[in-house]
Every structure is written in C-alpha cells, then in structure tokens.
N, C-alpha and C positions, 0 to 999 in steps of 0.2 A: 422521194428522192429520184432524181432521173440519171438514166443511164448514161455513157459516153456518147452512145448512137442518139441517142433524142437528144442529149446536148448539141452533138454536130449539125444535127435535121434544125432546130430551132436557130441556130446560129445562123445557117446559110438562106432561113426567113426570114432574120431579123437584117440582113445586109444592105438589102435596099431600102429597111425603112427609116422614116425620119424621125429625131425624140421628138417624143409628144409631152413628155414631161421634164419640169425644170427645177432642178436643187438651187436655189441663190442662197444670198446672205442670210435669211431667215432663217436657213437650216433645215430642218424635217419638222415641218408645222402637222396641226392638225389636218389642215386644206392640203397644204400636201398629198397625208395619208387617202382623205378622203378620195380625192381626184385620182390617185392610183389606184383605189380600189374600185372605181367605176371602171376607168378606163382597163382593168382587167380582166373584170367581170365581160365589159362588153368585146373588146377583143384576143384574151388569154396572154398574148404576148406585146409585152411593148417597149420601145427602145425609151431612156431618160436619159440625162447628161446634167452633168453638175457644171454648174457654171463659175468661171473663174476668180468669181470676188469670193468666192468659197474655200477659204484656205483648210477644211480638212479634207482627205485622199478620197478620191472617187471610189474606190475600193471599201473602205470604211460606210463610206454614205449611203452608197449600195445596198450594204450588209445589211446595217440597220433597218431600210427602210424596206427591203426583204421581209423581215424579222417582223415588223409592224404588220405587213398588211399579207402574211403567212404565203408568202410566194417566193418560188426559188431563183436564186439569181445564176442565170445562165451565163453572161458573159461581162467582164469590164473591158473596154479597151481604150487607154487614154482618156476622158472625161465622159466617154458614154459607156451606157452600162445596158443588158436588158436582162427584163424579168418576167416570168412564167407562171401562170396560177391555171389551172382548168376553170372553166366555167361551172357554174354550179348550174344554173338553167339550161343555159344552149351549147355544148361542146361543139366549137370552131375548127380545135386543131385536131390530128387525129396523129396518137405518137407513132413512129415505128415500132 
C-alpha cells in the first residue's frame, strides 16, 4: 500500500508521460493483462487510458485491471489512469 507522499512523488512522474497502454471494446483481455505486466515489470510505472468506445467507467477498468496484474492504481484522471508495481528484478523507482 503506498503512502500519500509516494502517491504524490509518482503522480508528478507520471505527468509527462504518455499511455502506453489501451482499454478498447475488447475489455480487459488476456493480452491486455500480459502487455501490462511486461510493460511493468520493465518500467514500474505506466500511464493507460481507456478508450471511448468503452462504455464502462475508467475508474472501474482501472480497478480491475490493478487487481489482475497485482499493482496499485495511483491515479484516474478522465480516461487515463496510472499504475505502480515494483520491479521484481531491477528497482527503477526509488519511493520517498
């Protein structure tokens, strides 16, 4: 569980980045889950966004796909969301 302060610290990393990953009409597939868990593993934090032929709440989507690939969801804002795992091999971030 992360604190207020590493929520904040992560936040104002994830500002400038762009989603690297994409919710469509499929939903939360398996390729989905997979592609997040690479794309975790390799850099700890990543911005995604749910794209609008998606008629459930970016918030929800989030949640779940959190829940899936055991990583905390830091932030939703509007259709983009980011989420946080440490790395198991190489630690990238370093929390406050």
């Amino acid at each position: 569980m992360l604190t207020g302060k590493q929520k904040r610290y992560l936040r104002s990393m994830g500002n400038g980045m762009d989603p690297i990953l994409q919710v469509g009409k499929g939903g939360i597939t398996e390729t989905v889950v997979t592609q997040t868990n690479e794309a975790l593993e390799a850099r700890e934090l990543i911005k995604g966004r749910v794209l609008q032929n998606y008629l459930e709440e970016p918030k929800t989507v989030a949640d779940e796909l959190a829940e899936r690939v055991q990583a905390e969801l830091v932030q939703v804002i509007g259709r983009n969301f980011l989420l946080f795992r440490p790395s198991k091999n190489k630690p990238v971030i370093v929390l406050p």
